[in-house]
C-alpha positions as CSV (number, residue, x, y, z in Angstrom):
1,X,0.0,0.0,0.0
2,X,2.8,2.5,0.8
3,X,4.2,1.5,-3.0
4,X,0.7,2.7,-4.1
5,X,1.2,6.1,-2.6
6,X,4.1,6.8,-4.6
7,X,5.0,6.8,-7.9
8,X,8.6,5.9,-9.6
9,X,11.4,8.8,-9.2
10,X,11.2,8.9,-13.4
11,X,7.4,9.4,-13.8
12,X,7.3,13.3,-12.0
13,X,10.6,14.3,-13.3
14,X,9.4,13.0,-16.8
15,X,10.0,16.2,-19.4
16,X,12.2,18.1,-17.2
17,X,15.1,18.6,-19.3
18,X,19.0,18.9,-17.8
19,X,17.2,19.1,-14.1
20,X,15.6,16.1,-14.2
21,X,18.7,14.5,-14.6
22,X,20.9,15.7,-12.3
23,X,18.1,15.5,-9.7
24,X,17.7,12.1,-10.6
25,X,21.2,11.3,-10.2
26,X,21.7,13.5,-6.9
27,X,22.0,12.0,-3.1
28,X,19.0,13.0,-1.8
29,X,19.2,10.9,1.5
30,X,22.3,13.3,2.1
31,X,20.0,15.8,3.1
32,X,17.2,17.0,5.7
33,X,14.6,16.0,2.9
34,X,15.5,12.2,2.8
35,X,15.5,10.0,-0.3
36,X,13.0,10.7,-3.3
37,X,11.4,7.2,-2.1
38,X,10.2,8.9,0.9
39,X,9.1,12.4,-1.0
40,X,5.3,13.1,0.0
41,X,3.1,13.8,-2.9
42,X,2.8,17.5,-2.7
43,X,6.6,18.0,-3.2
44,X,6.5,15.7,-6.1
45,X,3.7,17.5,-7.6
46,X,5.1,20.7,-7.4
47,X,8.5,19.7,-8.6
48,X,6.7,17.7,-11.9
49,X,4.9,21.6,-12.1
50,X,8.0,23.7,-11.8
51,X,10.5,21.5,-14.0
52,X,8.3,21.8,-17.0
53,X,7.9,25.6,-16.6
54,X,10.0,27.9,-18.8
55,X,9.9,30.5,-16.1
56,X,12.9,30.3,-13.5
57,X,11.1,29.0,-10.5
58,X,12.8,27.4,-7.0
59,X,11.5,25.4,-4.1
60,X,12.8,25.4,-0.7
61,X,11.7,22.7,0.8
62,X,11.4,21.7,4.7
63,X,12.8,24.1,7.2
64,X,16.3,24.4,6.3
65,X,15.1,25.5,2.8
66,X,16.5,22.5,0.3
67,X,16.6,24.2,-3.1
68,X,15.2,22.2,-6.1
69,X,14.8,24.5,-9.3
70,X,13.8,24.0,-12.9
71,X,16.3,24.5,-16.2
72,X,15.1,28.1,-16.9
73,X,16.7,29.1,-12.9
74,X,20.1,27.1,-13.9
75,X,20.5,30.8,-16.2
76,X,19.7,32.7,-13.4
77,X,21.9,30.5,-11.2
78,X,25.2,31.6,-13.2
79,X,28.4,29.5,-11.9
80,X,26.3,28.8,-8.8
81,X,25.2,26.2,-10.8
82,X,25.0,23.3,-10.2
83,X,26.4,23.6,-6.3
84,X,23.1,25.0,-5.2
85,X,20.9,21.9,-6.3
86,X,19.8,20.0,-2.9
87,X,22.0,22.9,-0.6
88,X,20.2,25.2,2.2
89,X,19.2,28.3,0.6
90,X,21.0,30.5,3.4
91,X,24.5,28.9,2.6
92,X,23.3,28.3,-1.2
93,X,23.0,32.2,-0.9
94,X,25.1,33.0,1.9
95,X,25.2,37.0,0.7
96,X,21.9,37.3,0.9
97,X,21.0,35.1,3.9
98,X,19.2,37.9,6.1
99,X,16.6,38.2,2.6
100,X,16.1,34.3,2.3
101,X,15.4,34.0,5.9
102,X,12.9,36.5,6.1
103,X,11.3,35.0,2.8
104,X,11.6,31.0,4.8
105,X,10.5,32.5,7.9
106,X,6.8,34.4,6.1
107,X,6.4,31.4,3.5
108,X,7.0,28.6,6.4
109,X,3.9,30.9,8.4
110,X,1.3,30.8,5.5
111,X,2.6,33.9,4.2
112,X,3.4,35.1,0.9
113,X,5.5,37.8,-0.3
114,X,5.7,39.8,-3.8
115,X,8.9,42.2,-5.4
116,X,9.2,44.6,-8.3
117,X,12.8,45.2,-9.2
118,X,14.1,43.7,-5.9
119,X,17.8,44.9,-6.0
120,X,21.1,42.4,-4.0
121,X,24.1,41.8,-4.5
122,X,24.9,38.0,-5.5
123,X,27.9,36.7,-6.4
124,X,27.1,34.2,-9.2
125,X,30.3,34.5,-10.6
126,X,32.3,34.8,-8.3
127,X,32.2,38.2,-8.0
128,X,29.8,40.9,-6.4
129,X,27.1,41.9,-9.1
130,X,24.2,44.4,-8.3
131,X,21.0,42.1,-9.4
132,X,17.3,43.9,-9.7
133,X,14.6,40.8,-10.1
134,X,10.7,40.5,-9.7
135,X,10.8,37.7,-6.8
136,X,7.1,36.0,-6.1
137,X,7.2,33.6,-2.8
138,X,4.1,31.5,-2.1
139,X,3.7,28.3,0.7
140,X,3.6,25.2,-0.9
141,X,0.4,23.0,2.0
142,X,1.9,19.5,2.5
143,X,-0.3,16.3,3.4
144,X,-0.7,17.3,6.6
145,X,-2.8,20.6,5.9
146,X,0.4,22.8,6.7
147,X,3.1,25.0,4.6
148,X,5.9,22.3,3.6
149,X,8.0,24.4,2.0
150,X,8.4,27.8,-0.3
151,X,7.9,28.3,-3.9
152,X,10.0,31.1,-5.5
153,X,9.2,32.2,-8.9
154,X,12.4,34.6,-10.1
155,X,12.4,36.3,-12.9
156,X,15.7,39.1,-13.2
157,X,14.5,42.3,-14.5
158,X,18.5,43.4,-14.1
159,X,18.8,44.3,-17.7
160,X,15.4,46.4,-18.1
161,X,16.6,48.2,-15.3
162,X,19.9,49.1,-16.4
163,X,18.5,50.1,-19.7
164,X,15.5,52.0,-18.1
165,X,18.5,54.1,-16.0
166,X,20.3,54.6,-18.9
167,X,17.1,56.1,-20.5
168,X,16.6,58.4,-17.3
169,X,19.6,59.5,-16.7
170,X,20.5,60.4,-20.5
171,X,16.6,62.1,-20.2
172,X,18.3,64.1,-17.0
173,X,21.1,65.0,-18.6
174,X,19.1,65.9,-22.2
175,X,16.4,68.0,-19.4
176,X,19.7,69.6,-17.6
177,X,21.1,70.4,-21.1
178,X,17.6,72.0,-22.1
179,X,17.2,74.3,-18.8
180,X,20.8,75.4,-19.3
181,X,21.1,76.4,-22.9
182,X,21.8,79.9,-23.6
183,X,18.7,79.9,-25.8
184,X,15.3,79.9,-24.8
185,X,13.3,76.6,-25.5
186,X,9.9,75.9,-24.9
187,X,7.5,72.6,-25.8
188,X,3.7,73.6,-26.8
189,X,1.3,70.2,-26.6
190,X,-1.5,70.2,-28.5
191,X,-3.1,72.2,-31.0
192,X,-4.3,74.8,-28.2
193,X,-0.3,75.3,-27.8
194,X,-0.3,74.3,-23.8
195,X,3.3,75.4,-22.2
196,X,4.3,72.0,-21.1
197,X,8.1,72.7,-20.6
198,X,10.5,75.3,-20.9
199,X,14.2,76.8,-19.9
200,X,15.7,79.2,-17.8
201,X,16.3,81.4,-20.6
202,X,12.4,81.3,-21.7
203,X,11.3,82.4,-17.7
204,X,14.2,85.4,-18.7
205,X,13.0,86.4,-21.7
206,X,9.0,86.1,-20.7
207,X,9.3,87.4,-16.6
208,X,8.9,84.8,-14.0
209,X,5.2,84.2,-13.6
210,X,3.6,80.9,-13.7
211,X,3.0,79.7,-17.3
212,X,3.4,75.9,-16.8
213,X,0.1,74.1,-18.1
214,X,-1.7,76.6,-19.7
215,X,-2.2,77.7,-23.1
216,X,0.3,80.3,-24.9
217,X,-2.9,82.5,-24.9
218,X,-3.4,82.3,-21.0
219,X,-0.1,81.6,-20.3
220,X,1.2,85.2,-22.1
221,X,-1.9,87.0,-23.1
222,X,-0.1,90.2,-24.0
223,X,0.8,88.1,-27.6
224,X,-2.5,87.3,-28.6
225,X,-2.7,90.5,-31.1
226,X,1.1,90.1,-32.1
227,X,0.4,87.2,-34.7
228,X,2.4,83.8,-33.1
229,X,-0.5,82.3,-32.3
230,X,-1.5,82.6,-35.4
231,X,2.0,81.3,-36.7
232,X,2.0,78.4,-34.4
233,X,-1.7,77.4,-35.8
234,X,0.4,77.1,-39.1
235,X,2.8,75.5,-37.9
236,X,0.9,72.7,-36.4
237,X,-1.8,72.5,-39.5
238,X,0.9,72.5,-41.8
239,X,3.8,70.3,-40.4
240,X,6.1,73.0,-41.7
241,X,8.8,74.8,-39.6
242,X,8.7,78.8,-39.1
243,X,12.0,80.4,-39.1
244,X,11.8,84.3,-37.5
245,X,15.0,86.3,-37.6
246,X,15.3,89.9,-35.9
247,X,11.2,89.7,-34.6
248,X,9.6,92.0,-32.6
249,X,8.0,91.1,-29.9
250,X,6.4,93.2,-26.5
251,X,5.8,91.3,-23.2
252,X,4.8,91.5,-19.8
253,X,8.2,90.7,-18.2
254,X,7.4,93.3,-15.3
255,X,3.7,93.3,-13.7
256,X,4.4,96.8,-11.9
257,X,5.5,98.2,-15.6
258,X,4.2,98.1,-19.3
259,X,5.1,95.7,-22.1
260,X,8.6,95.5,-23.1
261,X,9.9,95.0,-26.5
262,X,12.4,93.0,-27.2
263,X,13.6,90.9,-30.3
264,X,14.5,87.4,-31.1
265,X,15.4,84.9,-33.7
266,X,13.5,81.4,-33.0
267,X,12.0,78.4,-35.0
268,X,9.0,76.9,-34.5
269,X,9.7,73.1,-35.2
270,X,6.7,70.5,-35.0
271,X,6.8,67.6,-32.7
272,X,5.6,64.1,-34.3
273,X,4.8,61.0,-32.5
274,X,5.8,57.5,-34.0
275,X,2.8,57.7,-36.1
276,X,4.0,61.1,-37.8
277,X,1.0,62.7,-36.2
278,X,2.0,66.3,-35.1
279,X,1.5,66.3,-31.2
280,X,3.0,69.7,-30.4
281,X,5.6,72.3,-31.2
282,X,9.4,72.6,-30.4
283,X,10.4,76.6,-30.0
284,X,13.7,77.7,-29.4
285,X,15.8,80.8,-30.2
286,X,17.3,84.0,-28.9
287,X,16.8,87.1,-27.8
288,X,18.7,89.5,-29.9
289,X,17.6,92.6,-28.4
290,X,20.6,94.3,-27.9
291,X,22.3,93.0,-31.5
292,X,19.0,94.7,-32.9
293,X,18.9,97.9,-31.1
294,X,22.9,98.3,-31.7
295,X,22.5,97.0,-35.4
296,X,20.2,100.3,-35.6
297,X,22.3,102.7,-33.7
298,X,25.1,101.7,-35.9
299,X,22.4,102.3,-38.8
300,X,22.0,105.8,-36.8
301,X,25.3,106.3,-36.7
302,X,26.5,105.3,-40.1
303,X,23.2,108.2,-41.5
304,X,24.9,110.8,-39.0
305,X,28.3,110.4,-40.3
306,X,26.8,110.6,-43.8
307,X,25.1,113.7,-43.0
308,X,28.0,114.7,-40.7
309,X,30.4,114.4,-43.9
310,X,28.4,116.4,-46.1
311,X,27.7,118.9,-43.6
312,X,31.6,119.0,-42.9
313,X,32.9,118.9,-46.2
314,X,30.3,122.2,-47.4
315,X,32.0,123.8,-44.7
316,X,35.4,123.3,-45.8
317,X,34.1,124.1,-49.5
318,X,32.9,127.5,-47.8
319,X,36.0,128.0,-45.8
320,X,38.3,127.7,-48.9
321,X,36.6,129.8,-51.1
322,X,34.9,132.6,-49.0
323,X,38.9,132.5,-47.6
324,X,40.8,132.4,-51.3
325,X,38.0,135.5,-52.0
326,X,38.8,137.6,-49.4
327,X,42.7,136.9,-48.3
328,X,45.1,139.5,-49.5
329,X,47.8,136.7,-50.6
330,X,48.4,133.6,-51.1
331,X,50.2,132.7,-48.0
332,X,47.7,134.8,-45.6
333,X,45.0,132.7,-47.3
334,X,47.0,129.2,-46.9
335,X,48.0,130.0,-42.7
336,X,43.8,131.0,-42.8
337,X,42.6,127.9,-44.2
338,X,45.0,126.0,-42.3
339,X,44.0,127.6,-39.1
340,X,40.1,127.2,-39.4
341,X,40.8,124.0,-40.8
342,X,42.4,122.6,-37.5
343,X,39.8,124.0,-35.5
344,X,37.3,122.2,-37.3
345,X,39.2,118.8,-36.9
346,X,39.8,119.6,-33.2
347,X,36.4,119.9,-32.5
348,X,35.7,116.7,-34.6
349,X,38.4,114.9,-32.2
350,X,36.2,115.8,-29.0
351,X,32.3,114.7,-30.7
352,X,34.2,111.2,-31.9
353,X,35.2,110.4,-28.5
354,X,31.7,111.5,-27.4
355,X,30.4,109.2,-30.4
356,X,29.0,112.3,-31.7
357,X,26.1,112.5,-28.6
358,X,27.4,115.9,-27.8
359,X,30.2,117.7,-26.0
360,X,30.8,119.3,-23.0
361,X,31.2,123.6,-23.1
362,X,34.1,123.7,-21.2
363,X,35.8,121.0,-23.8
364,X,35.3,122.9,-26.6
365,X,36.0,126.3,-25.3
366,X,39.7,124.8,-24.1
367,X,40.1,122.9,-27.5
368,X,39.5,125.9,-29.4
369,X,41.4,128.2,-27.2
370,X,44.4,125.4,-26.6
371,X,46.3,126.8,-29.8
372,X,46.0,130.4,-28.2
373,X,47.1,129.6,-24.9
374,X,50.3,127.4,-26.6
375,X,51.6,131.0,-28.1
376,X,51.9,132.6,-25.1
377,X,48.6,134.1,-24.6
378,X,47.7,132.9,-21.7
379,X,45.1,135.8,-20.9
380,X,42.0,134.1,-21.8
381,X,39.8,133.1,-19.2
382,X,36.2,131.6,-19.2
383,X,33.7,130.7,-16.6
384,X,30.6,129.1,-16.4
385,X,28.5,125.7,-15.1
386,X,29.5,123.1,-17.5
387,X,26.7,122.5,-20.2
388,X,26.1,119.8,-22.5
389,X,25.9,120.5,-26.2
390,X,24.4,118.9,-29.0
391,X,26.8,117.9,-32.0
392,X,25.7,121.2,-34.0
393,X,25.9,123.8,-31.5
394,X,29.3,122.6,-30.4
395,X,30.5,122.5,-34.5
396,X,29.1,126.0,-34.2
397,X,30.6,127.4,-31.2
398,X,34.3,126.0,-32.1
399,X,34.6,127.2,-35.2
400,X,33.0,131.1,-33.6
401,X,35.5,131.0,-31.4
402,X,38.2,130.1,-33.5
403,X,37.5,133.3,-36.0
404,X,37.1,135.6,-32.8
405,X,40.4,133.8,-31.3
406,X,41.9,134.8,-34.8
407,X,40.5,138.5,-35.1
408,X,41.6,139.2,-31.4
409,X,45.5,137.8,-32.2
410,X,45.8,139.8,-35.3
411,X,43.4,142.9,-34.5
412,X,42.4,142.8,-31.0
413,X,43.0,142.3,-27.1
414,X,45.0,139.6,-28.0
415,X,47.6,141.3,-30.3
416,X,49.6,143.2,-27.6
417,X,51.0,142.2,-24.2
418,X,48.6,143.6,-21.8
419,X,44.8,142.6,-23.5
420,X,42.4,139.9,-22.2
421,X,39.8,137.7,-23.1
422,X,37.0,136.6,-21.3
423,X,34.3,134.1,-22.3
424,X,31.3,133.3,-19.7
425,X,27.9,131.6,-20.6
426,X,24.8,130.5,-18.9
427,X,21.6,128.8,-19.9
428,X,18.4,131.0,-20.1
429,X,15.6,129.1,-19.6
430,X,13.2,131.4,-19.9
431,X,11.9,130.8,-23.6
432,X,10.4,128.0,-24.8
433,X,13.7,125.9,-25.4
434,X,16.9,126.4,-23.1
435,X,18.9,128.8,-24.6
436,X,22.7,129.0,-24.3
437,X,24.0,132.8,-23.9
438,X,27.6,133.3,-24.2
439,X,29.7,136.5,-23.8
440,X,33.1,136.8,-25.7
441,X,34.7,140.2,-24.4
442,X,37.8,141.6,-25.3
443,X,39.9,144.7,-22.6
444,X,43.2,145.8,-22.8
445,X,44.1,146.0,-26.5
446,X,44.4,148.4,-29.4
447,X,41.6,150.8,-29.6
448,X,39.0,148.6,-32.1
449,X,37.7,150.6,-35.3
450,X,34.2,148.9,-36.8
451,X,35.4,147.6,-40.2
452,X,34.4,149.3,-43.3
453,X,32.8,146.3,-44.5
454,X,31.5,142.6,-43.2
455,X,34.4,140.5,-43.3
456,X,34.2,136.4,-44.2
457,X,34.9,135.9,-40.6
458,X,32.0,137.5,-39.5
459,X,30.0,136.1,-42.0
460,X,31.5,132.6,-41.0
461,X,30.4,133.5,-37.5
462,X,26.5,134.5,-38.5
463,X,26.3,131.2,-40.9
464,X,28.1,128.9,-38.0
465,X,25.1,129.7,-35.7
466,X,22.3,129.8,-38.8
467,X,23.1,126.2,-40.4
468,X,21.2,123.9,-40.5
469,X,18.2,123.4,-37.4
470,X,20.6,125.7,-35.2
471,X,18.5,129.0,-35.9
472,X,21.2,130.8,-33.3
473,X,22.5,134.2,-33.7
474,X,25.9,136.4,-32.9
475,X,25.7,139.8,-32.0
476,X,29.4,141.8,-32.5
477,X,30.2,145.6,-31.3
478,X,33.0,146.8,-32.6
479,X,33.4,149.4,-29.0
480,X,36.5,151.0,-28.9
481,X,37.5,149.2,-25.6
482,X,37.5,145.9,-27.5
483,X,35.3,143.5,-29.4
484,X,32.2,142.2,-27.7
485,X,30.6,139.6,-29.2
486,X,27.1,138.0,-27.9
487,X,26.1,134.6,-29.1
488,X,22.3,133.4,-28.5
489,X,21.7,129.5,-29.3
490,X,19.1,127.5,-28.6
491,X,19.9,124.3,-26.8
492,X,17.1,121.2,-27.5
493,X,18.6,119.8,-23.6
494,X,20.9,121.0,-21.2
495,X,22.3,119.6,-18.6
496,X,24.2,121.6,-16.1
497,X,27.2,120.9,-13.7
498,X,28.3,122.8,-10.6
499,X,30.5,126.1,-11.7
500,X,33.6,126.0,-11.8
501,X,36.5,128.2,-11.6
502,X,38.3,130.6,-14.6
503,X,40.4,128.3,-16.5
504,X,43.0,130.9,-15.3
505,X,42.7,129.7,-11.7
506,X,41.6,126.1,-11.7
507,X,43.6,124.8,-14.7
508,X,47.1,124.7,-15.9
């Protein structure tokens, strides 16, 4: 009868491949489990189940945890293989012996325990390998209505793992490489354009406000009217990329202030899924506000220097013939046009270093009274709170003072050893437009006769302070006591320094 309750060692390990085998050939009465003879039903069942499965599945039978597994867990197994058949699962696995008895100790109760991506280190090959599996334990109920042992069904997950890390952390690095380009990006989902991700540079160009989630329209309402919704409509209905270059564009970057315009270059690039459906829209681009904006200064500039030129070179013209017309000789006319010449170039020197915005009064006045003061005349003086000129008026005013510099070395205060100069301005602001005033006023020097007729320096003086959008004057008094000369020209801004002191007393 006891022959009748078991069947031969062959018929349950029938169909189990290499395991069959080497169970059938293995010294079972060596263990705590005994001889197969002497195998209840319910472990020979279970081992019949688990050899024919192509999943890797183990049993730990009894208390110490016998191991009997199935072909497929031989892979799993590594060089561990075939040592661990018929061993005690906490020295088959001694590393992970704290694990397995936890698992012997809940399966031996009636429990049953489940893993996802359960990571240990095993050393299958003789050396310490980080292993991630999906571990399933279950009780396997013996005849006598209690847990006999533990069914494990393994399955390593080690190399989805890996590759799923790989994935992230290349994602990580592709997301950290996004939030620090120097461009702004941004991804629109969806054909209502929904902000779904963008960069630091996006949150610099746009202001900080919170944008995430919402459509472009919600998200930065202030572009509704300025056409790139209506661009990214076409973008996505049309698969097509837009390429902007130099585009304006005004937003809200400051709640407390109005919009901003700035510029940028950017392409609008749509996103496909793997069915080549479009799904959204890839932006990314630059601001190029300040290559625009100096782009048209230099525009500004290069148009200024054009009319600067022209403006310039008529004046020469007029200098050289109004000069060859009127000089006596040759030579008086050359040292003329020579002298007026420099003046005009030294005054040129100071609005280039200025890049032509202006210049300030006392600047000019010492430029065009420098070659006067190098001859030993050092009896011109000038005072007055610094004001800044516009690039006409100062033009203007150097080359005024360089004919009355010239009249008052040949004729005037200037042409003897006792005569002075003195030169004081302020602004009147009492008109409509600032006005500058300035005195020229010659003591000490040859008794002055009014000339018989008006000279080409005093017409250069009249048309200095007429040309152009000027629209100044010069009044000249020929007194005996010396030529005073009152210049009235109107100033568009002016912006005044504290006074300072004669250039006799403050500088050498």
């Amino acid at each position: 009868m006891h022959g009748n309750l078991r069947t031969a060692p062959a018929d349950f390990l029938a169909g189990g491949g290499e395991m069959s085998a080497l169970m059938e050939k293995f010294d079972w009465a060596g263990t705590s489990i005994g001889s197969m003879d002497v195998w209840p039903q319910s472990l020979r069942t279970t081992i019949s189940i688990m050899l024919r499965s192509p999943i890797p599945m183990v049993l730990l039978w009894g208390p110490d945890g016998i191991m009997i597994y199935n072909d497929a867990y031989t892979v799993f197994a590594g060089g561990r293989h075939p040592r661990l058949l018929g061993s005690k699962v906490l020295e088959g696995w001694a590393e992970v012996a704290d694990f397995n008895a936890h698992v012997m100790r809940v399966g031996m109760a009636g429990g049953t325990l489940s893993y996802r991506d359960q990571e240990l280190t095993l050393y299958r090959n003789n050396v310490p390998e980080q292993v991630w599996m999906n571990l399933d334990y279950s009780p396997v109920i013996d005849e006598t209505g209690k847990p006999g042992g533990v069914l494990a069904i393994v399955v390593e997950t080690t190399e989805r793992v890996l590759a799923e890390r790989r994935i992230m952390a290349e994602k990580d690095r592709l997301r950290e490489l996004f939030h620090q380009a120097p461009g702004f990006m941004v991804i629109y989902r969806g054909s209502n354009h929904v902000v779904e991700l963008v960069n630091e540079a996006y949150y610099e160009l746009v202001g900080r406000r919170e944008i995430i989630g919402k459509p472009l329209v919600e998200a930065l309402p202030e572009v509704a009217d300025q056409g790139f919704i209506e661009l990214l409509d076409n973008v996505y209905r049309t698969r097509e990329p837009f390429v902007g270059h130099g585009i304006s564009v005004y937003l809200q970057r400051d709640a407390s202030k109005g919009p901003e315009e700035r510029f940028v270059d950017f392409v609008y690039q749509p996103i496909r899924d793997g069915d080549g459906q479009i799904t959204g829209i890839f932006a990314e681009g630059s601001d190029v506000t300040e290559r625009v904006r100096s782009e048209e200064h230099q525009r500004l500039l290069l148009n200024e220097l054009n009319h600067r030129v022209k403006n310039t070179l008529a004046t020469v013209q007029s200098i050289t013939s109004q000069t060859l017309r009127m000089a006596g000789s040759t030579k008086a006319a050359q040292e003329a046009i020579e002298a007026r010449l420099f003046a005009l170039s030294r005054v040129h020197d100071v609005l280039t270093r200025e890049n032509w915005d202006g210049a300030w009064i006392k600047e000019v006045v010492r430029h065009a009274m420098q070659p006067f003061q190098a001859t030993g005349h050092s009896r011109i003086h000038y005072h007055g709170h610094d004001v800044r000129l516009p690039p006409n008026t100062t033009l203007a005013l150097a080359m005024v003072l360089q004919e009355l510099a010239t009249n008052a070395v040949k004729y005037g205060s200037l042409s003897n050893e006792t005569g002075e100069v003195r030169i004081s301005w302020h602004v009147d602001r009492s008109r409509e437009l600032p006005h500058l005033l300035l005195t020229w006023e010659e003591t000490g020097g040859p008794p002055v006769a009014p000339p018989s007729r008006r000279g080409f320096g005093t017409r250069l003086i009249e048309r200095s302070l007429a040309q152009g959008h000027l629209a100044g004057e010069a009044k000249i008094d020929f007194s005996e006591s010396g030529v005073l000369c009152i210049i009235d020209a109107p100033l568009i801004a002016a912006h005044e320094e504290p006074a300072q002191l004669t250039i006799s007393e403050a500088r050498s």
